[in-house]
C-alpha positions, -999 to +999 in steps of 0.1 A: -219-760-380-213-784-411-188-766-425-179-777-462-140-769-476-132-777-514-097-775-518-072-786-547-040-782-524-043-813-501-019-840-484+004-854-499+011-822-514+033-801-487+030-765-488+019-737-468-019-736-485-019-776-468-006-767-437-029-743-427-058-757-440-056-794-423-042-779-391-074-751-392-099-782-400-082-801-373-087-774-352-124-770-359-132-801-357-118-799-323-138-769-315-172-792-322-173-778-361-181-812-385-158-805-416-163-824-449-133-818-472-135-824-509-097-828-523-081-843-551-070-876-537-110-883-537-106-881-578-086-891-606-062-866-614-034-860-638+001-846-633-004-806-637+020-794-667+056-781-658+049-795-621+042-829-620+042-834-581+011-810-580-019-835-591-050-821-609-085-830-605-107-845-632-144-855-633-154-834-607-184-812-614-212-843-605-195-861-578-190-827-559-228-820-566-231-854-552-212-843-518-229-812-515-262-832-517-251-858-489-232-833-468-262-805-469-233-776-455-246-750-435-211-730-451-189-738-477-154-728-483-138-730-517-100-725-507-084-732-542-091-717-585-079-754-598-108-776-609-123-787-573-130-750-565-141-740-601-171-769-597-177-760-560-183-723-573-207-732-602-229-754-581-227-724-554-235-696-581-263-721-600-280-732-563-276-696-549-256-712-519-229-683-500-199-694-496-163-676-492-130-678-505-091-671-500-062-661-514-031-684-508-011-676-540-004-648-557-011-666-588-009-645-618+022-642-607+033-674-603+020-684-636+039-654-655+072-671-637+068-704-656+044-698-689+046-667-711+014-652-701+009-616-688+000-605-659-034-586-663-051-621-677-040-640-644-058-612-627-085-609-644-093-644-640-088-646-604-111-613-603-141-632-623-132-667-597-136-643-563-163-618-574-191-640-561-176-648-528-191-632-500-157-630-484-123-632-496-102-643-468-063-627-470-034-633-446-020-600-444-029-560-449-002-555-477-022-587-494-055-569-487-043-534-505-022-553-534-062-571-542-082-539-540-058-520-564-065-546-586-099-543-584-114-571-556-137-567-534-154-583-502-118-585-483-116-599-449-082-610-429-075-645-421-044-649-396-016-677-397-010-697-363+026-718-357+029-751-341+052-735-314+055-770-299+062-793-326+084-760-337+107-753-309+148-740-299+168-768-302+183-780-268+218-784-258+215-824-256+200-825-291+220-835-318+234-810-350+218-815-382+243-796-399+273-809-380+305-810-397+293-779-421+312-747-420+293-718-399+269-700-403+244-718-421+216-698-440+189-725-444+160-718-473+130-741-470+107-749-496+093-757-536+126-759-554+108-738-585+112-707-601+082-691-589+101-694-555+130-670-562+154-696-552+185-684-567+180-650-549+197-665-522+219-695-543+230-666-555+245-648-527+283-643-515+278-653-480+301-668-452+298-707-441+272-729-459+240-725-479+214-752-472+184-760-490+152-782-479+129-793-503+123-807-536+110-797-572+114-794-606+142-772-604+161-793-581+188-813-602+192-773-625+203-761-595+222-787-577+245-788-610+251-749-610+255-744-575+275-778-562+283-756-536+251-754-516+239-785-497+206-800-508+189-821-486+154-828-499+125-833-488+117-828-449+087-830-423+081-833-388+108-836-363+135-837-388+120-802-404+119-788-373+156-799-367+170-781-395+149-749-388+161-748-351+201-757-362+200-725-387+219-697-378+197-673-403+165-689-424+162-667-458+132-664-477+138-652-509+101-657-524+082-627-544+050-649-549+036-663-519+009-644-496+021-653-464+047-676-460+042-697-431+076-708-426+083-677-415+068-683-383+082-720-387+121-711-386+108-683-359+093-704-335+126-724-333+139-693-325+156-685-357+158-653-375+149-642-409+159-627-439+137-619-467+125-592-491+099-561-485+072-590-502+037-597-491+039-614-461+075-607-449+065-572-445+042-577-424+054-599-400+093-583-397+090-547-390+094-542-356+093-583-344+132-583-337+130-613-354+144-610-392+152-581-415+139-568-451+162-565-478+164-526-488+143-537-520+124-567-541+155-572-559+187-557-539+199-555-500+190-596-493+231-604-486+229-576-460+193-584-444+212-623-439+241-607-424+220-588-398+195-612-388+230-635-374+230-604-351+192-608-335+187-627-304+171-657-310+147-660-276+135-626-285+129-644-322+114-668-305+090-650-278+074-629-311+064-666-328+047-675-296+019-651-302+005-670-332-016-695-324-037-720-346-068-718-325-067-681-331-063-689-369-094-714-365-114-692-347-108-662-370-116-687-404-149-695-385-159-657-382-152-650-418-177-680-429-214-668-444-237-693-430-267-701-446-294-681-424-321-698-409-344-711-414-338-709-453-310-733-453-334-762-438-359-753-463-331-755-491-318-787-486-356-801-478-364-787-514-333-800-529-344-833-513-383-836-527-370-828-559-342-855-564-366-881-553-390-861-582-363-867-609-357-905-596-395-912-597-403-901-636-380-928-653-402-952-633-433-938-640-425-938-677 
């Protein structure tokens, strides 16, 4: 198929919502699929308010008219509610086109963490931004009920798949990243923001050494209250990897996020996790004797970190192994809502005659 994405998370962003969707395209593309992405770095953009490293679309409602045009999609994707996804959807509602969506952020309540907006507006938009879609793809069950509580409909799942190579135990010839630091470490990975729950786990009376990878707004805040905890900034690739599979516990303390694909991250290097009873975390933890819930969204995470040091780590690792990213591909493919045949050929065809209509009456006149 030509499958069309619009996305406003893309490269060099680095977050879950990227990770997944270039390593799903990759794998697509790999499965004979011909993906044309429309992202921000194709645009000019502006710094978004409060977050500067995220970078915000402008202009984009002809040029991604222009795409769809040149690109003629037999399925379109809008992964994203920033700008990219809101012009993707008009031209998709306006040209009667199906297309599907997801659900990567719980973003009311992100935004009620950093502006003073409540809660029932951010849902109420993202209600009128999904209604259309003929499927809203969600990573979990517990995202599934949270969204049809609130009123959405059309909900399908979408798994998450791990890189269980490029995420692996660390072996005995392989150097300590955290050599030199007092033992155990409790690694947290990710935005340094509020919407992240950070100090959750800054917060925390526990033994040896608090580390933190990543970078954000918050970052220099919380280096200066907690000059105890080691920040290391921004990581990727092999040296990410390394500081998963050095952990002796990774904690995620987040309240926001839908899935949380460093979860799988810290357990394919066969380290354990600690996190709270959140979307996500519940339903990958129960029963994977590879991380404990806190007792509650707000208590119980200093005893969840303590327990997960007890878990074996090849048993953590063995439970990460059955995520794969083909599965994750294959599963995103299923969920799409071609256009049926023949209509689609007769669409574009139409769409075709009458641009060459419009381009013709200046001349005539």
């Amino acid at each position: 198929m030509r499958i069309m994405v619009v996305t406003d998370a893309w490269e060099p962003q680095v977050n879950g919502v990227v990770r997944t969707l270039t390593r799903v395209i990759k794998e697509m593309r790999e499965m004979g699929h011909s993906v044309e992405v429309i992202s921000p770095d194709q645009f000019k953009t502006f710094p978004l308010p409060t977050y500067a490293e995220i970078k915000v679309a402008v202009g984009t409602y002809e040029p991604v008219q222009e795409r769809f045009k040149a690109f003629e999609p037999e399925a379109i994707h809008i992964a994203t509610e920033g700008p990219l996804g809101l012009a993707a959807r008009r031209i998709c509602v306006e040209w009667k086109l199906p297309f599907t969506t997801s659900y990567h952020t719980r973003f009311p309540e992100y935004v009620s963490a950093r502006l003073p907006l409540p809660l029932a507006a951010g849902y109420a938009y993202m209600k009128w931004f999904h209604k259309p879609s003929g499927r809203l793809m969600v990573a979990t069950p517990t995202m599934r009920d949270e969204l049809e509580h609130h009123g959405f409909r059309n909900i399908t799942a979408w798994s998450r798949g791990v890189d269980t190579e490029a995420f692996r135990p660390r072996a005995k010839d392989e150097c300590d990243v955290y050599e030199g630091l007092a033992r155990p470490v409790f690694l947290s990975v990710g935005r340094v923001a509020v919407e992240k729950n950070i100090e959750a786990f800054l917060g925390l009376d526990l033994p040896g050494t608090k580390v933190v990878v990543g970078d954000g707004p918050q970052t220099e805040e919380l280096k200066a209250k907690y000059p105890e905890v080691e920040f290391r900034g921004f990581k990727m690739g092999d040296e990410l990897a390394a500081h998963f599979a050095c952990a002796d516990v990774f904690v995620f303390p987040s309240l926001t996020d839908t899935f949380g694909l460093v979860i799988l991250e810290a357990m394919a290097t066969g380290t354990p996790v600690a996190a709270y009873p959140a979307p996500g975390p519940i339903d990958i933890i129960p029963g994977s004797n590879a991380g404990v819930l806190a007792g509650s969204a707000t208590e119980g995470l200093r005893e969840a970190c303590l327990e997960a040091l007890k878990l074996d780590r090849k048993q953590v690792r063995a439970f990460a192994e059955g995520f794969s990213w083909r599965a994750c591909a294959e599963d995103f493919v299923r969920n799409l809502q071609p256009y049926p045949e023949p209509e689609k050929t007769r669409f574009w065809r139409r769409l075709r005659r009458l641009a060459r209509v419009r381009r013709r009456r200046p001349e005539a006149a």
